[in-house]
C-alpha positions in Angstrom: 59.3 89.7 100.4 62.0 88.4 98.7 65.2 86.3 100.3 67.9 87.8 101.4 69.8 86.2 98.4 68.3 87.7 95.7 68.6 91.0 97.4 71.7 91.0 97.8 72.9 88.9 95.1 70.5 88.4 92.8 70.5 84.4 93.2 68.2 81.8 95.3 71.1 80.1 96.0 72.4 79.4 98.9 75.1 81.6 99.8 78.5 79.6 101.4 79.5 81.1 104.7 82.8 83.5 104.9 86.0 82.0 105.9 87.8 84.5 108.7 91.0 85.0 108.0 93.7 86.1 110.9 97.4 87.9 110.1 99.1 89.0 113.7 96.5 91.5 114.7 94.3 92.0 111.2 91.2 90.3 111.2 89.7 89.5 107.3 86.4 87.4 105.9 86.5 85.7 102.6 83.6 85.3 100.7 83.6 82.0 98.7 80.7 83.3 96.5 82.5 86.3 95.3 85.8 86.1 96.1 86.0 89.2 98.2 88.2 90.1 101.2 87.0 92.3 104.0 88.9 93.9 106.6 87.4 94.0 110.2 88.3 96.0 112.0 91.2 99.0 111.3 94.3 97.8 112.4 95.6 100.1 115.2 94.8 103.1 114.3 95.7 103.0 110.6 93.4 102.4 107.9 95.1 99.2 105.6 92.3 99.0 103.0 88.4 98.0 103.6 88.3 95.2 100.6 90.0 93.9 98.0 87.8 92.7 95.0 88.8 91.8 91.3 85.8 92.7 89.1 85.9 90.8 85.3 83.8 93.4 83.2 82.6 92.8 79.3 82.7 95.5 76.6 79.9 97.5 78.3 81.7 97.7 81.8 79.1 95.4 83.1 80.4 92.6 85.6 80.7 89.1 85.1 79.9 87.0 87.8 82.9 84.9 89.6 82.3 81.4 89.8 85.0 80.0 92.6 86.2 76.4 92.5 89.1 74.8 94.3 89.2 76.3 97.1 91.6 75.6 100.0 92.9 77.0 102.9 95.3 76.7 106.0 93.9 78.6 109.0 96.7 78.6 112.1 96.3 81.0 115.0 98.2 83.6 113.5 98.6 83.1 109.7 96.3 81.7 106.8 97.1 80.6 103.5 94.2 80.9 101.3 94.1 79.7 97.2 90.8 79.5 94.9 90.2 79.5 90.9 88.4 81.5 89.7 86.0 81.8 86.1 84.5 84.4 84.8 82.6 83.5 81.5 79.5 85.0 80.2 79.2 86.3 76.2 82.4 87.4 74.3 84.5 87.3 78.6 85.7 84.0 79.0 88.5 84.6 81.8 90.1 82.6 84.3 92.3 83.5 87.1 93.9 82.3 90.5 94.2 84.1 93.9 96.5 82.5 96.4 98.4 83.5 99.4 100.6 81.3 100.8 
């Protein structure tokens, strides 16, 4: 059987673990592999959003895998600040861009 990894993301790599996040009463995970930011659970009763993601695609609408560097963060009880770089290069794509939330 395969690892867990490569199911999921197609690498043996180890995969970093998520970083929770906390804003008042929203609780979020950040994945440091990809980037992405998950909400857990619905606030109240209203629905904010289930993920944000940022997807780099090439000429064929395929994705280009995120490679994050840089990253830092301030957790407090109920705040975070959260920055990363991120690259995107593969082929003809060579794309760079920064999240950050301070």
């Amino acid at each position: 059987m395969l690892p867990k990894t490569v199911i999921y993301y197609g690498s043996r790599e180890e995969i970093p673990e998520p970083i929770a996040l906390v804003a008042g009463p929203v609780r979020m995970q950040f994945e440091p592999l990809t980037g992405l930011v998950a909400v857990y659970p619905n606030w109240r009763t209203t629905k904010l959003w289930r993920a944000i993601y940022a997807a780099v695609r090439d000429q064929n609408w395929a994705t280009i895998p995120p490679r994050l560097s840089n990253i830092e963060r301030r957790l407090e009880k109920n705040s975070f600040g959260l920055s990363f770089d991120v690259e995107c290069g593969q082929g003809q794509v060579d794309y760079f861009w920064r999240g950050k939330s301070w």
